[in-house]
C-alpha positions as CSV (number, residue, x, y, z in Angstrom):
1,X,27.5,-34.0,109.4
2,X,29.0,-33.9,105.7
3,X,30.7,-30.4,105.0
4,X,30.3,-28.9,102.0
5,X,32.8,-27.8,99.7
6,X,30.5,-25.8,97.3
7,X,31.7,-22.0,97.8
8,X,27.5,-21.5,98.0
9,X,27.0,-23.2,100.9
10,X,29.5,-21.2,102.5
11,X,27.7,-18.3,101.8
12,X,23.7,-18.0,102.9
13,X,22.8,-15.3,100.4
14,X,24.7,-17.0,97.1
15,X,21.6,-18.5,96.4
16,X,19.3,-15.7,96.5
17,X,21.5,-14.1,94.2
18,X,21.7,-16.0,91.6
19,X,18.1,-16.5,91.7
20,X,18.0,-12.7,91.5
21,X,19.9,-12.7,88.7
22,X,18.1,-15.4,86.8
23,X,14.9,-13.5,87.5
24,X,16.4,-10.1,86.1
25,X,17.7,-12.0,83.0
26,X,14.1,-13.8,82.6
27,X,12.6,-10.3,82.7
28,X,15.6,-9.2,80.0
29,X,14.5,-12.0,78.1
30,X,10.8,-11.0,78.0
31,X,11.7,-7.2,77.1
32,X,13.6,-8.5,74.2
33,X,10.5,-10.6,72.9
34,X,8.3,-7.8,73.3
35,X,10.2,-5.5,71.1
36,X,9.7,-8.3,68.8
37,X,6.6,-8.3,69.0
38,X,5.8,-11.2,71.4
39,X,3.2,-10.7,73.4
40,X,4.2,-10.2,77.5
41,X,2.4,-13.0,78.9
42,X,3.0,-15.3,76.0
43,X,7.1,-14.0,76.4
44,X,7.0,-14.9,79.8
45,X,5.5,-18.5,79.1
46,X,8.3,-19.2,76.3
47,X,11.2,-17.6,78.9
48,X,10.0,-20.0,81.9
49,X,10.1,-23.0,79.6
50,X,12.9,-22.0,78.3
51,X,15.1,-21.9,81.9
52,X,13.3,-25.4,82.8
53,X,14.5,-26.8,80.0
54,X,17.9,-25.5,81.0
55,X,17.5,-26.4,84.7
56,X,17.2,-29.5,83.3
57,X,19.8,-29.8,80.8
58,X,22.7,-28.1,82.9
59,X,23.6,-30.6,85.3
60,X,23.9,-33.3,82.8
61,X,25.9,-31.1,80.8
62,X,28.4,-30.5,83.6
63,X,28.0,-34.4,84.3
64,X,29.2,-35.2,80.8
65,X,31.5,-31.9,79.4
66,X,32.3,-33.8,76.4
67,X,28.7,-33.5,75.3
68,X,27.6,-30.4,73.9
69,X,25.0,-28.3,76.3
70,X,23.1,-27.9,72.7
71,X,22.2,-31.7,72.6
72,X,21.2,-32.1,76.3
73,X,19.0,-28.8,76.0
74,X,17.1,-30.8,73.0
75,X,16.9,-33.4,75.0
76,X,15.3,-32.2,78.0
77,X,12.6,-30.3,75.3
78,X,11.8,-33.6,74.2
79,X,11.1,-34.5,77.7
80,X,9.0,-32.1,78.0
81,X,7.3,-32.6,74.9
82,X,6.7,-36.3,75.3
83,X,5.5,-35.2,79.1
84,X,2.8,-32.9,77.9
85,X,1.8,-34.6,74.5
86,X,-1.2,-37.0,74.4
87,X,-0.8,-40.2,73.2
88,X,-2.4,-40.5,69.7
89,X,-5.8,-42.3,69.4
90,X,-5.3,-46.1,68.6
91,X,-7.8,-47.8,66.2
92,X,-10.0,-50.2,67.8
């Protein structure tokens, strides 16, 4: 069995924590766009798209340090944006 260096996997409830603390910053995040005037279930959407993008941005960030986070984070939204976007209509 392969031991594990992470200082996480030394410690059962690290993960639970830090998803405790994304969730209380999502919910930070939401406030903020409400007091702007976003709507709370539309805030919520944006805030969930916003962490997937950077769940998927983060590790290849740390992969590659000498790229910025910023270009990996607009990256992973045009992932996401070529995911979800219909193809457009060809003539025929």
């Amino acid at each position: 069995m392969a031991v594990s260096s992470s200082p996480r996997a030394s410690q059962p409830g690290a993960g639970r924590a830090r998803s405790d603390q994304v969730a209380d910053i999502a919910d930070a995040l939401v406030r903020a766009l409400g007091r702007r005037g976003v709507e709370p279930g539309k805030a919520r959407f944006i805030i969930d798209v916003v962490l997937a993008i950077h769940r998927r941005a983060m590790p290849r960030w740390l992969a590659e340090p000498d790229t910025t986070l910023s270009r990996f984070m607009t990256q992973a939204a045009a992932e996401l944006r070529e995911t979800v976007t219909l193809p457009a209509p060809t003539a025929g």
